[in-house]
LUMMAR-707600 format. One record per residue: x, y, z of N, C-alpha, C in turn. Coordinates in steps of 0.2 Angstrom, whole numbers, plus 5000, padded with zeros to 4 digits. Atoms other than C-alpha are relative to their C-alpha. Example, Ala and Ser with C-alpha at 12.3 -4.5 7.8 and 13.67 -1.06 7.14 Angstrom:
BEGIN
500449945000506249785039500450065000499649944999506849955036499650055003
END
This chain:
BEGIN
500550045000508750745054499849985007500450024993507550685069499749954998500050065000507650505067499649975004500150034995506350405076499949914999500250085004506050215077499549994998500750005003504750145067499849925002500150065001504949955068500649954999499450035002506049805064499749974990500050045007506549745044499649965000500150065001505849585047499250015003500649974998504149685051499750024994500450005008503749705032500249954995499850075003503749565021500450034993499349985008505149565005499250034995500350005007503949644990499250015005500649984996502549715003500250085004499949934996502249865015499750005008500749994993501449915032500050095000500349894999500850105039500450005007500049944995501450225051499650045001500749934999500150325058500550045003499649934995501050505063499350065000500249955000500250665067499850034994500449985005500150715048499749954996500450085006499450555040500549955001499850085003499750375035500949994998499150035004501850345029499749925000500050075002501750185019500849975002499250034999503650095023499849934995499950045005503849975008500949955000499150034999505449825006500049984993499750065006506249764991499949925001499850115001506449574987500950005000499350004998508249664990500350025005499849964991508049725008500150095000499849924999507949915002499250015003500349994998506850005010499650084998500049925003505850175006499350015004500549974999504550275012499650064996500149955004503150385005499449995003500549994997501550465010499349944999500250065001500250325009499250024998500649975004499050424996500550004990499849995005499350424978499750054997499949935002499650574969499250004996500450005004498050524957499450025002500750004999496550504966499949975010500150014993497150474985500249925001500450095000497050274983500849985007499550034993498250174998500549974994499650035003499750144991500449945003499950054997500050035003499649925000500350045003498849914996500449974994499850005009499849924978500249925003499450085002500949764971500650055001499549965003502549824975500549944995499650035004503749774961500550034997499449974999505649804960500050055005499949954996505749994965499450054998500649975002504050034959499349975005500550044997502350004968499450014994500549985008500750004956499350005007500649994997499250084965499349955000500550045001497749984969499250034999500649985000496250094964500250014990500350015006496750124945500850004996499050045003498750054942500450074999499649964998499650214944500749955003499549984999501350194945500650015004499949964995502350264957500849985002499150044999504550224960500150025006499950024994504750214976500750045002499549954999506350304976500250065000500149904999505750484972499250015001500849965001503850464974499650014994500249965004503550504956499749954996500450075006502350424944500149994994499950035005502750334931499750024994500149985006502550414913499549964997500149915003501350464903499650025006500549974995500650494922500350065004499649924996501050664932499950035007500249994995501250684949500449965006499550024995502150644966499749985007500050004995502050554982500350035004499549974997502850654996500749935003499650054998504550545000500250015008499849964994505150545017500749945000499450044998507050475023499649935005500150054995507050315029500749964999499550055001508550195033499949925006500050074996508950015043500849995002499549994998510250005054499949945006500250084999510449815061499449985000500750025002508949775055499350055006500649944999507849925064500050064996500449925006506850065053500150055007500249954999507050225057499850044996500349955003506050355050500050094999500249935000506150555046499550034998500849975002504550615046500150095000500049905001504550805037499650034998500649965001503150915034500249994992500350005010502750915014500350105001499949935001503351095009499550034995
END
């Protein structure tokens, strides 16, 4: 993996998210109200909408263009809807994000 830094924990608020601009697009980086952390491409698989708008809540975020869905921990929307964010690795290591940004296959 080719880990870069992205920022500090205390850089997204508990139950919020902020952006990564990289070379292929937007990463939303999202935090629990448990300090977990996750990343995913910052388009919802529906209609494109910023998922980094949503509400997040627990390990799921809910899109803000038409309530999609979406878990946080595989990208994948929430039944009976059909469809994936791309996930990317993220971890927090004394409180700094690092990122692996991977091409979508």
């Amino acid at each position: 993996m080719n880990w870069i830094q992205v920022g500090n924990l205390n850089d997204i608020p508990r139950q919020g998210s902020r952006i990564v601009n990289t070379a292929t697009g937007e990463i939303a980086l999202f935090r629990s109200v448990d300090d977990q952390v996750f990343a995913l491409n910052n388009r919802c698989p529906h209609k494109g909408g910023p998922l980094s708008q949503g509400i997040v809540h627990g390990k799921r975020v809910t899109c803000p263009l038409h309530s999609w869905q979406i878990d946080l921990e595989t990208g994948s929307a929430i039944a009976p809807d059909v469809g994936c964010a791309h996930k990317h690795d993220v971890k927090v290591e004394g409180g700094i994000l690092f990122l692996d940004i991977k091409v979508e296959a």
